[in-house]
N, C-alpha and C positions, 0 to 999 in steps of 0.2 A: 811205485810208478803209476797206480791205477790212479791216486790221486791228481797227479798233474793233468791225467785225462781229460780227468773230471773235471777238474777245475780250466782248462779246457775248451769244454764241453759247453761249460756252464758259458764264458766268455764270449764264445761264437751267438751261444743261444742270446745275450743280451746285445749282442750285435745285429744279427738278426731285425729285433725289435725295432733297433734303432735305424734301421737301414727302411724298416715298413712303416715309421712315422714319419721317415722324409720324403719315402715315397707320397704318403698320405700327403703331406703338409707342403708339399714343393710348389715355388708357385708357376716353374712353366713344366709344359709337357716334357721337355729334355730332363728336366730334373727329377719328373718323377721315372722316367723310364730308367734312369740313371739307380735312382733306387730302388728301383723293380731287380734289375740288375746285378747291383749289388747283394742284395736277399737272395739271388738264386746264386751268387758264386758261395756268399757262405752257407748255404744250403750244402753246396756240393763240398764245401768242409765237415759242416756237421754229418754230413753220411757218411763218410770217410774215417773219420775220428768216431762216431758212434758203431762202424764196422768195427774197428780196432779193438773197441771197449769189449764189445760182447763176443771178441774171437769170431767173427765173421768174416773172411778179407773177399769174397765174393761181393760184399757191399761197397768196394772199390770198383768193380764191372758198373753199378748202376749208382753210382757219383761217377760214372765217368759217360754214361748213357745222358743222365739229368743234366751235364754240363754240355753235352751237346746238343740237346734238344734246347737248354737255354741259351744258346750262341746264336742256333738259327730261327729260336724266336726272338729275342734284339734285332739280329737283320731285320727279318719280316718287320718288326714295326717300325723301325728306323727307314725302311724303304716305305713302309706307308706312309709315312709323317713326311717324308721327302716330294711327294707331287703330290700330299693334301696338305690344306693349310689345318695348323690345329685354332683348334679351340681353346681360347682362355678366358 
């Protein structure tokens, strides 16, 4: 069963990437927040599943901490970006 973790594990991690080169590469500000976003939800997979892996389930408290502090950094910027204009 350790394997399906892993394998997993490995899946989130290549998601990840792909999630921070569209952030990179997006061509408006919503897009890239959008994959900012993204990266921190599978963030809060990968702690989660990597708590799992190594018999920690304390690592479920703080994937669940990281998902909150990413909800109300989204707001915060999504309210910044709402009465400034961005930059493109």
């Amino acid at each position: 069963m350790t394997e399906v973790y892993t394998a997993v594990t490995i899946a989130i991690l290549v998601v990840m990437a792909m999630a921070l080169a569209r952030a990179i590469s997006a061509p408006t500000v919503y897009d890239r927040i959008l994959g900012v976003n993204m990266f921190g939800t599978k963030t809060v997979l990968f702690i989660a599943v990597g708590g799992y892996l190594m018999g920690r389930p304390d690592f479920l408290d703080i994937a669940i901490v990281y998902a909150l502090i990413n909800f109300i950094g989204m707001v915060a910027v999504l309210r910044f970006f709402e009465y400034t204009a961005p930059i493109d």
